[in-house]
N, C-alpha and C positions, 0 to 999 in steps of 0.2 A: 706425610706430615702427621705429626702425631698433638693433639690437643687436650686441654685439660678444663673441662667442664666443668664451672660450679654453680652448681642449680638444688634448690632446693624442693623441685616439682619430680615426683620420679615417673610424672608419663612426660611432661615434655623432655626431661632426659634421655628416658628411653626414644623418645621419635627423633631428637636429633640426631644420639649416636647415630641410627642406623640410615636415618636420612643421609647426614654427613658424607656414611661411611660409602653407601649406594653411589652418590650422586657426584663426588669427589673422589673418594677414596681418603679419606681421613681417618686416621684411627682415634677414635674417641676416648678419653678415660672419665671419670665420674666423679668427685667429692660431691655428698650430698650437705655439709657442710662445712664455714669458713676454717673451723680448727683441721679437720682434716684435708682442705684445700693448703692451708699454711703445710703445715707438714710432707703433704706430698710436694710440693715447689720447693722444697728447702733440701730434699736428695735426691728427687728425679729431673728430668730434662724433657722441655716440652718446647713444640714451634710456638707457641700461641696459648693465650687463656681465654675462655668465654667464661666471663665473671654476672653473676646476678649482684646486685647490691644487697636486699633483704634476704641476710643468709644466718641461720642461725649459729650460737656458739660465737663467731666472729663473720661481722658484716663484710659486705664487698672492699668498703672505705680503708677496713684494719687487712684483710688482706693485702689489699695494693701499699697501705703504708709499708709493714713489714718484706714486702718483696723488693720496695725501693731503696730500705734499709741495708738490705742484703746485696745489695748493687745487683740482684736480678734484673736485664734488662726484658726479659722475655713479653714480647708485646700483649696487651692487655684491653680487650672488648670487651665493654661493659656492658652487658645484654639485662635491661631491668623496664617495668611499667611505669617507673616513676622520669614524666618527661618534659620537665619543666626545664627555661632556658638557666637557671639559675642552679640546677642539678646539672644541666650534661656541661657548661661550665664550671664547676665545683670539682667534677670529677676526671675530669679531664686536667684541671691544673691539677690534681692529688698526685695524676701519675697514670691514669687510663692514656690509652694510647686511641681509642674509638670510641663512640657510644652506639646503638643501635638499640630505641625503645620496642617494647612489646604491644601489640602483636607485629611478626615481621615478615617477611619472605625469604625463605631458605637459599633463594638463589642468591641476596642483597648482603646477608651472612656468610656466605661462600666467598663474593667477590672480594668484601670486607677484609675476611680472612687470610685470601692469599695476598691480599694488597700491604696488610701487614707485616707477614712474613718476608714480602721481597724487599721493603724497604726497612725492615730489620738486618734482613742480609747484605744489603749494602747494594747501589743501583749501580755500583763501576764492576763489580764483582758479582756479577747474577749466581745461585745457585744452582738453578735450574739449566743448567749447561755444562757440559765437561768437556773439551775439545769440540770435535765435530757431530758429539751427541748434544740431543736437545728433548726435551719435555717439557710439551706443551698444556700446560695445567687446564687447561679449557675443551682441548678435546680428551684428552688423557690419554698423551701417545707419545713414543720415544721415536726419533727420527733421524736420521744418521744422513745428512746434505738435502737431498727430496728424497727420500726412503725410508718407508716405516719399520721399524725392528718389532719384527714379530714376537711377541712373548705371550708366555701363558699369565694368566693372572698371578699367579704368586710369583713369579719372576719378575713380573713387572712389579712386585710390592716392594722387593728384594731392592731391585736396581733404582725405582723411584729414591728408597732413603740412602742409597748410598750417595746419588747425585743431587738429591737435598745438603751434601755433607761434602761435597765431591772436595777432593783432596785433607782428608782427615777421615783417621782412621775408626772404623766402627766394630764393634766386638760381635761375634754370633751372638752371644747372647743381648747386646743391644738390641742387635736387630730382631729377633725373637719378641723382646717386649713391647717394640716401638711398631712391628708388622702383624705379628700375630697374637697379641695377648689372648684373645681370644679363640683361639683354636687349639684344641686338644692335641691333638693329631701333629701337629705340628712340633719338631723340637730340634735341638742345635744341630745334630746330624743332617735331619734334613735343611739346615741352612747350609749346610757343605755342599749335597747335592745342587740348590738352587742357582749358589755360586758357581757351580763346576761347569752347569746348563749354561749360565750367563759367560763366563769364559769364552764359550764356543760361539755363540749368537754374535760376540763383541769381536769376534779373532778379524783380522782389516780391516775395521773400522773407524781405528785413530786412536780407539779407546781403551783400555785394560782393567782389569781388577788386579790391586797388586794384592799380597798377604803379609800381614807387618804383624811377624814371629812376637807373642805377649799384649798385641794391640788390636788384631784387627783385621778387616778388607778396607782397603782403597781405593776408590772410584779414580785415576787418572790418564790424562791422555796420552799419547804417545809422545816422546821426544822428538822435534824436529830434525 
């Protein structure tokens, strides 16, 4: 799951990214500002925003306008100290989809989070499942009937966003941004490799990676 942070504090930024990233597996990205929050939401693709409202340049409030403008539906947690009942109503009709005042618990942020997301993704159509594979966002493990699928860590980052997306197709390079933005070392080559790994891990399991020539990998299950 990959999210977009806008905060204007750069240590509590930095402690949640890596909080997030530790405790979840979340990939974090950062606007330290609304202008530059507006513009990253208007060409990239995010699960989820943790919005602060006192944000300089453009407040939380003009964000969420312009994102609702743009039929963005991408869910939207208002993460701010101001916590009065006539604020987290205010902003909640504007277009916030949560509020959570400051100071919080990393863990109450977490559940928030994926609670978000699944009910973004629609509760008849879980994303977190592909056939007979499953990820369970709570222990953070992929399990195929009662059987754990052993992966390395970045296999597992690999195949987490494919079946966040399962049935649509994701480019190397997507996945590149949305898994590793932050590692060097890392580049679309070795997403081939990781894919190749997952292939073989997945081979009788129900489940496949397709390859959609100019699109992509495809998380899907086997034909009955």
């Amino acid at each position: 799951m990959r999210i977009l942070l806008v905060e204007d504090e750069p240590e509590l930024a930095r402690w949640l990214a890596k909080t997030l990233a530790q405790h979840a597996g979340i990939v974090v990205d950062w606007a330290h500002d609304g202008v530059l929050a507006d513009r990253r939401l208007s060409t990239e693709s995010f699960d989820a925003v943790v919005l602060d409202l006192g944000l300089p340049g453009l407040d939380g409030r003009g964000v969420i306008a312009r994102m609702r403008e743009r039929d963005d539906r991408t869910p939207v947690l208002v993460l701010t100290a101001r916590d009065s009942l006539a604020e987290r109503v205010g902003t909640l009709h504007e277009g916030a989809d949560d509020f959570l005042p400051k100071p919080f618990m990393v863990e109450e942020l977490e559940a928030r989070l994926l609670a978000l997301v699944r009910r973004a993704r629609g509760k008849e159509h879980p994303r977190l499942a592909c056939g007979p594979l499953h990820f369970d966002a709570a222990s953070q493990r992929f399990t195929v009937g009662a059987e754990v699928l052993p992966l390395s860590p970045r296999e597992h980052a690999v195949l987490r966003a494919l079946i966040q997306k399962s049935g649509e197709p994701l480019s190397k390079q997507h996945i590149l941004d949305r898994v590793f933005a932050d590692e060097a070392d890392v580049n679309l080559e070795a997403i081939e490799v990781y894919v190749h790994r997952l292939r073989k891990k997945l081979a009788g399991t129900g489940v496949h990676i397709v390859t959609l020539r100019g699109l992509g990998y495809c998380l899907e299950a086997d034909a009955p």
